[in-house]
N, C-alpha and C positions, 0 to 999 in steps of 0.2 A: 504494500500500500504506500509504504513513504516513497519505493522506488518510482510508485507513479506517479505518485504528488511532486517530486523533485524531476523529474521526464515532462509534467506537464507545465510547471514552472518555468523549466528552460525553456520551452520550446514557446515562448510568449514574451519571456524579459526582452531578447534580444529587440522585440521589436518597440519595445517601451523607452529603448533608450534615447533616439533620435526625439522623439514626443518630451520625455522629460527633458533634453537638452534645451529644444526648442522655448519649450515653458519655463524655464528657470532663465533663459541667456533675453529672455521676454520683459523679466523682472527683475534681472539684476539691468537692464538699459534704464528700467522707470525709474530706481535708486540711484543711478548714475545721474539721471537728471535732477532730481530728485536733490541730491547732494550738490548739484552746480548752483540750483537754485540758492537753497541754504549754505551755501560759501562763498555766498557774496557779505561784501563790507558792511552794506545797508541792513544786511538781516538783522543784525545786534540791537539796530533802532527802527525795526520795523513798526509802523502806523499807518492803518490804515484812515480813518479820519471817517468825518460825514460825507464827504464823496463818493465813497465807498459803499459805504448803506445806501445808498441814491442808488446806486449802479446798481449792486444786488438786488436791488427790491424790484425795480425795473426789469432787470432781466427774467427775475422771478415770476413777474406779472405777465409779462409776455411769452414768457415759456407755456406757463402754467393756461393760458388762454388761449393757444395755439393747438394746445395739444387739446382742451375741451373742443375746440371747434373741430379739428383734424377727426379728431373721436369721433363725434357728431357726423360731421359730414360724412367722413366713409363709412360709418356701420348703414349710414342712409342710401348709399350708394349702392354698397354692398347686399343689404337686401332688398335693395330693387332689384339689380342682376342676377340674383337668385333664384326671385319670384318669375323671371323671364329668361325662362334658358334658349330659349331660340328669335335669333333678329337678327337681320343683315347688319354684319359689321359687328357682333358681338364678341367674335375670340380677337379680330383687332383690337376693339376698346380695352378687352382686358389684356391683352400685351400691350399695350401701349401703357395704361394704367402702372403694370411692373414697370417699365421702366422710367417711371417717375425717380423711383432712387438712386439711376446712375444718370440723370440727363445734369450736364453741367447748371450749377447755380448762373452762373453768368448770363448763359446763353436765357434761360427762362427769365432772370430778369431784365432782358431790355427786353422780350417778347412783351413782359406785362407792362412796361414802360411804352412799349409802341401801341397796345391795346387801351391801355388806362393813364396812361400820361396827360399833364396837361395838352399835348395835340396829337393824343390818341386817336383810336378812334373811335371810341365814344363819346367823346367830346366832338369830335368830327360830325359825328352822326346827329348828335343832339342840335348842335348849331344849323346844319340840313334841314332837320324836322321842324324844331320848334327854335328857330333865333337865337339860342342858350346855350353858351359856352360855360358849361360847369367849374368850379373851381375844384382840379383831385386831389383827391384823399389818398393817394398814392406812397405821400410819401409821411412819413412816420407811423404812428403805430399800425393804422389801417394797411399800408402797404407790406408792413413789417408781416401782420396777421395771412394780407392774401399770400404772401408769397408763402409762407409756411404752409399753409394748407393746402396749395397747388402740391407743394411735392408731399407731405406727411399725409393727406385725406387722400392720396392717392395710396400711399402706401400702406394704409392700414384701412383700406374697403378692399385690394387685394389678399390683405392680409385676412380679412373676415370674411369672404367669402367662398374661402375653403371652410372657414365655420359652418356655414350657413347652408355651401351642399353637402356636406357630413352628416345631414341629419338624415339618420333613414329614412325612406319613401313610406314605410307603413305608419312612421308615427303622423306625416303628412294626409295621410290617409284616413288617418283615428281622426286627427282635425277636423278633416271636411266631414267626415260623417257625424261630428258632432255638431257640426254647424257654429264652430266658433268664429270669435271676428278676429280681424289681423289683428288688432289688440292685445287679444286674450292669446291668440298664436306666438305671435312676440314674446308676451310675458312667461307663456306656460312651457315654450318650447323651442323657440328659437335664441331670448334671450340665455339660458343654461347652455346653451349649445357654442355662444361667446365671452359668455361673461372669464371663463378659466384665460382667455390669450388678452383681457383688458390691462390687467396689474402692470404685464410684460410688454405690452404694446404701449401703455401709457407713460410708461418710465423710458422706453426707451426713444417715444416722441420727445418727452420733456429734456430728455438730456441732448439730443440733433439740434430742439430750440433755443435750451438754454446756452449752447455752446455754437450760436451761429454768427456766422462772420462776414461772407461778401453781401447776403441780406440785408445785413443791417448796416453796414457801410456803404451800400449803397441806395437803399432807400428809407435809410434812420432821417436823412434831413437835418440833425443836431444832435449833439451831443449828450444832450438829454435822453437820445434814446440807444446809446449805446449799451451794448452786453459788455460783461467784462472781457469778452473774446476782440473787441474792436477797442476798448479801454488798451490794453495790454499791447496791441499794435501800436496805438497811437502812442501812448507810451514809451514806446522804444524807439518810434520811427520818427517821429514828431516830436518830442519835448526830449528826447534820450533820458528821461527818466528812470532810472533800474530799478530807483527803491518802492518805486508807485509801481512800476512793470512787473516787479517780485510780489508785492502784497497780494495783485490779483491775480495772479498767476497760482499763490499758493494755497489763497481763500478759493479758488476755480478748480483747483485741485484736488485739497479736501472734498468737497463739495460731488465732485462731480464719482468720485471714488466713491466715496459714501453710497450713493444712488446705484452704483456698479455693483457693492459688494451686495446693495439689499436686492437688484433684479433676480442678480444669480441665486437666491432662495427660493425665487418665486416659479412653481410649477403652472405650466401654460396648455401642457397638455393631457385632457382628459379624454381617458380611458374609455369613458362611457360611450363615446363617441366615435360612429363606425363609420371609416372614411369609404364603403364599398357601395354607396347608393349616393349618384350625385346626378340622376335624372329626374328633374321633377315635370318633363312633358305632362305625366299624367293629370299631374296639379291645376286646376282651373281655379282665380280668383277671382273676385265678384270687378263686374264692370271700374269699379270707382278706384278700387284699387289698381287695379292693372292701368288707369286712367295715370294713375298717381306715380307709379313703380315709370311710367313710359317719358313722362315730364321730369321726374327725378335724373333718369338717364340721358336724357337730351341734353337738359341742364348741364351736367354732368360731362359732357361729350365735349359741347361749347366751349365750357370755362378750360379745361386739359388742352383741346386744340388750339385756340385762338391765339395764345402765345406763339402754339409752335407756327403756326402760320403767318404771323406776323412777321416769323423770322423768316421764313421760306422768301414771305413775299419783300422786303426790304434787302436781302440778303439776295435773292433774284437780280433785283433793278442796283445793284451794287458793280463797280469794275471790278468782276472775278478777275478775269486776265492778268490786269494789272495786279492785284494784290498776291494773286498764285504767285507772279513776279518778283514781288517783294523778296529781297535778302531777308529783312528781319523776320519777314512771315517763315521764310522756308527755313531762317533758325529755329524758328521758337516752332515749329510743326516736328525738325528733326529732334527737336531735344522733348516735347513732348509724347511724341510718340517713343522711342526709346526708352525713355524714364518709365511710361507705361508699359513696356514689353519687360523689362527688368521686373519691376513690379509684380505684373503677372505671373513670372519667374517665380519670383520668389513665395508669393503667394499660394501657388499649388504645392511645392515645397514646403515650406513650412505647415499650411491645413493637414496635407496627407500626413507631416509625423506626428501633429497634435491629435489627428482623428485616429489614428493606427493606438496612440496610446491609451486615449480615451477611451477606444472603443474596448480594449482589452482591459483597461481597469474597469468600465461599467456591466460588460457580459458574463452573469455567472458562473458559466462554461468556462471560463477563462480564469480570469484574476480577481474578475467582481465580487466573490463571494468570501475574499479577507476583511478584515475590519476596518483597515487603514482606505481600502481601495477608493472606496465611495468616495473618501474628505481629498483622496489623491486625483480623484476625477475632475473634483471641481478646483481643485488648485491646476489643473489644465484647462477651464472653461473661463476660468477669472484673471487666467494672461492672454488668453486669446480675447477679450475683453477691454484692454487696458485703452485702446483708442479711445471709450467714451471716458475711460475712467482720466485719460492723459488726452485733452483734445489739443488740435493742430498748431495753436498760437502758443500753447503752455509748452509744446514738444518742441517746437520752431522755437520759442524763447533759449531753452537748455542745448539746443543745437549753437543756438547765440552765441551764446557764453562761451560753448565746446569751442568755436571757431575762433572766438577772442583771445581767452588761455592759449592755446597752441598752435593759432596763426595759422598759412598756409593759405592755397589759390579758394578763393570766395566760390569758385565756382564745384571744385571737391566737394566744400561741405553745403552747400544748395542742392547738391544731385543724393548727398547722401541721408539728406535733411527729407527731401523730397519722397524717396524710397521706403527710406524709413518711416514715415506718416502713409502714404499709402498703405504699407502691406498693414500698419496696425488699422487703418480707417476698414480694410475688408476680411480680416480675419474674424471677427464675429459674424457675417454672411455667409463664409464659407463652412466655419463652423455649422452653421444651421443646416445649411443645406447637404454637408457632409455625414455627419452624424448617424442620421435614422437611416440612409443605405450601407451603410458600413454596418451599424449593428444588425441590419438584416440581414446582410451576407453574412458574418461573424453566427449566426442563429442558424443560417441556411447550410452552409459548406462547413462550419469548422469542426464538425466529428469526421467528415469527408476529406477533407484533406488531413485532417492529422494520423487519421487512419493509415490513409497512404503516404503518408508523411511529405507531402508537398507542404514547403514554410518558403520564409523568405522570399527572394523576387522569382521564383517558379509560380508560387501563388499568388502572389502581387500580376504576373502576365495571366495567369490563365484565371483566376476569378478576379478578385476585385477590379482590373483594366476594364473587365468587360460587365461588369454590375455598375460601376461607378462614373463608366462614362460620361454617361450624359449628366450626373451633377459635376464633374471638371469641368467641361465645356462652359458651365452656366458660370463656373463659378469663376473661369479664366473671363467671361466675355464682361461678368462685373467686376472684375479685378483691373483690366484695361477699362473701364468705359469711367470708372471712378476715378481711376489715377490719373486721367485724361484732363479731369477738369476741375482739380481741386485747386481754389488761390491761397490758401491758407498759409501755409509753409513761403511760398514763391513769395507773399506780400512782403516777407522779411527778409528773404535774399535774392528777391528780381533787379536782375541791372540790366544795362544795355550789351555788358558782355553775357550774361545769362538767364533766356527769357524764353516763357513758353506762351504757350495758348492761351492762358485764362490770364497772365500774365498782360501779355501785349492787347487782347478783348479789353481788358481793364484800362490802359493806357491810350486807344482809341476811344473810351466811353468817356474818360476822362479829359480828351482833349474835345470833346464834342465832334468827334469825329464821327458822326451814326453811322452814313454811312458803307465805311472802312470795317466799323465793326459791324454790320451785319452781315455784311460778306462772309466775317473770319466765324462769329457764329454760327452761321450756316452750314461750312466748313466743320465746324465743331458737330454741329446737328447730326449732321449726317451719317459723319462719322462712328458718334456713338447709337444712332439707332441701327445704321448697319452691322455694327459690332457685337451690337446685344441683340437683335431681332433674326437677322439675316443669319450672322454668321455658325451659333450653335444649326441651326435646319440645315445649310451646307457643309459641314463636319461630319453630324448625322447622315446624311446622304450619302457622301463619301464612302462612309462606315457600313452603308447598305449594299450597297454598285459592289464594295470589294467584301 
């Protein structure tokens, strides 16, 4: 018996090592920063002041109201889409919908700028109709709100609406024969059916809002409405303040850890809940509703498009030519795309050893069923985690400092500043989406292979390459589509010798250049829907033909 218990030991540690390396070299970078932070001079007489409480409470308020509307809005969306599983253009809408969370910040806000701006076109329109050139609301809190909800109530009515068709067909059934009303449906059965993925979706909207940056720097309008994430630039970029750029850095820190360490408590998915019935053709809802469910989605359709076509259309009537032309553009395209392919590199690397380790500490068959295992699972789920817990401006700050201390070309430490914020901004996505196929393969084959004693990369080519496919693919296509378009990191080491996409977008928005930049946006557009839409179905394909 010990010989097998020590036979089956081995034949699992090997693979836990790359995973544990990964998760520790995860956490000792966050203390490395961590300690640069707190080894400045200022620390000694750190004060943060009333400024501070302004800023935080602000941010608080704007998170916190971001994420009830995002909540709101998509779980409204979401069971509209639910209630109407078949309509022209509906598995577009909902791809389209997902990829709300990798479409560049920038490019969506000059969209909402060209749609809602003062000579938007709603303002356009209204002046047309009725002589009245409204004054917008665009820019401070109200624009603060719409832009969060454009990309969070997208992402969390995709998120709920695997909720929603998880509910079995018979209990739909029981419904209508009872003759209840949507009401009473909502409360008695669709509500439990979402409420377990709210805790986990709402913590991790408030922490996207509360740690948001080209949003609010670009459509705060004042100072007054900045997060501590655009304090803490300005700070360093603007007043070179360290000791003011260190307080919220470290109060953001705290803060944002805190929120990390309680998600990862929080269980989001219930059991009860059988994901094998997601037809509800048979479902008929009463006229008013399906009235309701069809304007929800319209609505819904409008407000996600209109940006993007805004850019299409402004970005259209732009000198492509000329700007393909551009030197600077074709800098800042090679150096963001590259950063993005490295990225994605390393991305699949580092998920596959965190997932391989995870997986083999949570599967009872495995390693799962020691005592230590379980609290060693989630010490791999709370480094892969650490981007919300360490966001881009607080990581970019300690890359700061790294580059000040020990000198060296500006542009070194912006490529590695860069990398490094990507892979941690997508290692919780890949996480998610790595996980539950790995532990089903891990359930499926592992008395099958170990019987025949296939391990290591035997097993890695002949099961998991071909179970795990298609979440790589998804999880490469958001790993470039993110790294593509983050300003975060770039705000604090863009120069004219090293400058990317979202970079130079910013630098034409900023000269009132429209435009120049909507060309480069469009550019951008394109790029990432082809990447996340196009590109996983022709990989697949590929994968079919051979």
């Amino acid at each position: 018996m010990h010989n097998r218990l020590s036979s089956h030991l081995s034949s699992h540690l090997p693979g836990l090592v790359p995973g544990a390396f990964t998760a520790i070299a995860l956490l000792c970078l966050a203390a490395l920063l961590f300690y640069q932070l707190t080894a400045l001079p200022e620390f000694s007489s750190l004060s943060l002041g009333p400024r501070f409480v302004k800023t935080l409470g602000w941010s608080t308020l704007q998170a916190t109201l971001s994420t009830l509307l995002s909540l709101l809005l998509g779980c409204a969306v979401a069971w509209a889409l639910s209630h109407q599983p078949v309509f022209p253009g509906r598995r577009l809408l909902i791809a389209l919908l997902s990829s709300a969370m990798v479409l560049p910040t920038l490019v969506v806000v000059l969209g909402l700028v060209t749609v809602l701006g003062r000579n938007g076109w709603l303002n356009q329109l209204s002046e047309q109709l009725f002589s009245v050139r409204p004054d917008t609301w665009l820019y401070g809190l109200g624009g603060i709100l719409i832009a969060h909800c454009y990309f969070n109530a997208s992402f969390s009515a995709r998120t709920l609406l695997t909720r929603f068709e998880s509910i079995p067909a018979e209990q739909r059934k029981l419904s209508q024969a009872l003759g209840l009303t949507a009401w009473q449906r909502f409360k008695l059965m669709e509500w439990p059916a979402i409420a377990t993925a709210i805790p986990g979706l709402a913590t991790t909207i408030f922490l996207l809002c509360f740690t948001s940056f080209a949003i609010v720097l670009i459509l705060g309008g004042s100072p007054k409405f900045n997060t501590l994430e655009v304090s803490i630039y300005e700070a360093i970029k603007l007043d070179f303040n360290l000791g003011r750029a260190l307080g919220l850095a470290l109060a953001q820190l705290a803060i944002c850890a805190t929120l990390v360490a309680l998600n990862t408590t929080i269980k989001s998915f219930d059991r009860s809940i059988s994901a094998r019935s997601r037809s509800l053709n048979n479902f008929r809802d009463t006229p008013g509703n399906q009235l309701l469910q069809i304007i929800i989605i319209l609505l819904a359709g409008c407000a996600f498009l209109l940006p993007l076509m805004a850019i299409v259309y402004d970005g259209w009537s732009a000198d492509l030519a000329g700007i393909i032309k551009d030197p600077q553009f074709i800098q800042a395209s090679l150096t963001s795309i590259t950063i993005a392919l490295i990225s994605t590199l390393a991305v699949l690397l580092l998920s596959m050893a965190l997932t391989v380790c995870h997986t083999s500490l949570s599967v009872s068959h495995r390693i799962g069923n020691f005592a230590l295992a379980r609290w060693a699972a989630r010490f791999i789920s709370f480094s892969a985690t650490l981007y919300l817990a360490v966001p881009a401006l607080v990581l970019g700050f300690g890359f700061f400092l790294i580059a000040r201390q020990y000198g060296g070309a500006n542009n070194y430490w912006a490529a590695t500043a860069l990398v490094t914020a990507n892979v941690l901004m997508v290692l919780p996505f890949a996480l998610v989406t790595l996980l539950p196929a790995s532990a089903k393969a891990a359930n499926k084959y592992d008395k099958l292979a170990f019987s025949l004693g296939v391990s290591g990369y035997s097993r890695w080519r002949l099961i998991e390459s071909a179970l795990l496919r298609n979440e790589l693919i998804y999880v490469a296509s958001i790993a470039f589509c993110m790294s593509l378009g983050d300003l975060g990191i770039i705000a604090l080491f863009g120069s004219q010798d090293f400058i990317t996409l979202p970079w130079l977008l910013y630098q034409k928005m900023g000269a009132y250049r429209t435009t120049e930049a909507a060309g480069i946006a469009l550019f951008m557009l394109i790029l990432t829907l082809v990447v996340f839409l196009l590109f996983p179905k022709l990989v697949k394909r590929n994968y079919a033909v051979n």
